[in-house]
C-alpha positions in Angstrom: 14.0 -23.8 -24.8 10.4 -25.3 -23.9 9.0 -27.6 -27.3 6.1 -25.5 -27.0 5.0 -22.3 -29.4 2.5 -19.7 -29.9 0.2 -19.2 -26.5 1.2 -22.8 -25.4 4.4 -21.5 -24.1 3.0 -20.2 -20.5 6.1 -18.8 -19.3 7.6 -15.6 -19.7 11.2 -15.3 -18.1 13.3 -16.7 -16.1 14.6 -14.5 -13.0 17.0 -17.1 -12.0 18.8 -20.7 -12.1 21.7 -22.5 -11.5 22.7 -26.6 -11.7 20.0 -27.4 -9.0 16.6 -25.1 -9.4 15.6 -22.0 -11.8 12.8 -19.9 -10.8 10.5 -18.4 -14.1 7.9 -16.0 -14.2 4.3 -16.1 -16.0 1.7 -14.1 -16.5 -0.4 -16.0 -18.8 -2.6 -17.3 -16.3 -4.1 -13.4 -17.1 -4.4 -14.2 -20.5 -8.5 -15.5 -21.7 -6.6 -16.8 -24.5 -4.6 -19.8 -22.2 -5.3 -22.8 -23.9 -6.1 -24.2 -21.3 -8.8 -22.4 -20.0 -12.1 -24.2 -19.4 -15.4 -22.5 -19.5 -13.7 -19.1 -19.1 -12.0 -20.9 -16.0 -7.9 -22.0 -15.7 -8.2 -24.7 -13.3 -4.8 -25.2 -10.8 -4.3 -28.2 -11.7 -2.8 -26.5 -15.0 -0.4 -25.3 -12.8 1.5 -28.6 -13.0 1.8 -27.8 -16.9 3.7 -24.6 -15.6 5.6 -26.5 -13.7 6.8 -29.1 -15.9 7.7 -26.0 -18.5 10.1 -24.9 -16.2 11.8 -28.4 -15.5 12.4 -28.2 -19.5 13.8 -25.2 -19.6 16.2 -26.0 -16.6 16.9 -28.9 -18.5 17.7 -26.9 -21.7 20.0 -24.1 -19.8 22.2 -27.4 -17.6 22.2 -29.8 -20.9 25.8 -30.3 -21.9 27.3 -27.9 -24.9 26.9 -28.5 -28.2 24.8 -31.2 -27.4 21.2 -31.6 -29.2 18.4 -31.2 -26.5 16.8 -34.0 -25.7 13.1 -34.4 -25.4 11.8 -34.7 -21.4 8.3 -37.0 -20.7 6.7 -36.5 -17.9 6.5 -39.4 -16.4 4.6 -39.0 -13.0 3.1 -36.4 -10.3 3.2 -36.8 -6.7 2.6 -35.5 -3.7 0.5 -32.6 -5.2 -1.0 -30.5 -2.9 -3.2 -27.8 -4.3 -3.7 -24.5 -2.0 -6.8 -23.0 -4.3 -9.3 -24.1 -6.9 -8.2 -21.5 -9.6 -5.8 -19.7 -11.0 -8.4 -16.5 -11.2 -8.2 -13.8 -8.9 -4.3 -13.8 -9.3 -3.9 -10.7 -10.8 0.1 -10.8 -10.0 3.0 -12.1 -11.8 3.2 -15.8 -10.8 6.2 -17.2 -9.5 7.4 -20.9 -11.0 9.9 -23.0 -9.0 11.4 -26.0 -9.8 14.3 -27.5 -7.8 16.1 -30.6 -9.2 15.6 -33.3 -6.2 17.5 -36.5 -8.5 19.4 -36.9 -11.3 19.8 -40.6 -12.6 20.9 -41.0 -16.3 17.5 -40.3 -18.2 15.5 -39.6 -14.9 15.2 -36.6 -13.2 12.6 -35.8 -9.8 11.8 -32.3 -9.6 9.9 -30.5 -6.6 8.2 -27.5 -7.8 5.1 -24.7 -6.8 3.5 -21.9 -7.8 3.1 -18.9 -6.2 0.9 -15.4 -6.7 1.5 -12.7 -4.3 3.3 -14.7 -1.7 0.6 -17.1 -1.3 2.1 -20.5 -2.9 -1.0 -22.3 -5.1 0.3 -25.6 -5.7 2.9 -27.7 -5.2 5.0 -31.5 -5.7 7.3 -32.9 -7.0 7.2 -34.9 -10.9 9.6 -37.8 -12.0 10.6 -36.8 -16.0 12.2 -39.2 -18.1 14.8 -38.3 -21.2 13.8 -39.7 -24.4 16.6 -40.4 -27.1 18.5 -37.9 -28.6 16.7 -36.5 -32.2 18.1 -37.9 -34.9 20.3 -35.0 -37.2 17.9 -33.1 -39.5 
């Protein structure tokens, strides 16, 4: 449901959702194979990746039937507080929230965190913008 493959597609379930927030589950903030590790190092800042993952895949699961998914572009970040330097040391599953805050036509705000262990890692909120539907293949 995320237009991501292969190790690029962080998350690993989701636990729940419905019309306003899902909540997903990662563990490939473990992995020394994340893409986008640095220097051995998976900065939190990532984490907003993981966050806009699971905005897609709410997206996906409250889209319309039988309509095509449309492609969502991140469009901003705000309000981004981050609670640690690293995703290392969290040895636990990680928690992924998203909440839908708006939904205008194409544009959608989102709050959303991270959390390992109970202890929340980062957190905002993202504006995402629909692009056009994809043209029949």
């Amino acid at each position: 449901l995320i237009p991501h493959a292969g190790p690029m597609c962080l998350l690993d379930r989701v636990q729940a959702w419905d019309a306003e927030q899902i909540r997903c589950l990662a563990t490939s903030h473990r992995h020394p194979g994340n893409p986008m590790r640095r220097q051995g190092r998976l900065g939190i800042a990532c984490g907003i990746e993981y966050g806009a993952q699971a905005m897609a895949v709410h997206g996906a699961l409250t889209a319309p039937p039988g309509q095509p998914q449309r492609p969502g572009y991140l469009a901003s970040v705000r309000d981004t507080r981050c609670h640690a330097g690293s995703f290392d040391g969290c040895g636990d599953e990680m928690v992924v929230d998203a909440q839908l805050l708006v939904a205008e036509g194409v544009r959608m705000i989102y709050a959303f965190s991270l959390s390992c262990a109970g202890r929340t890692l980062i957190e905002g909120r993202a504006a995402v913008v629909l692009g056009p539907v994809p043209a029949a293949g």
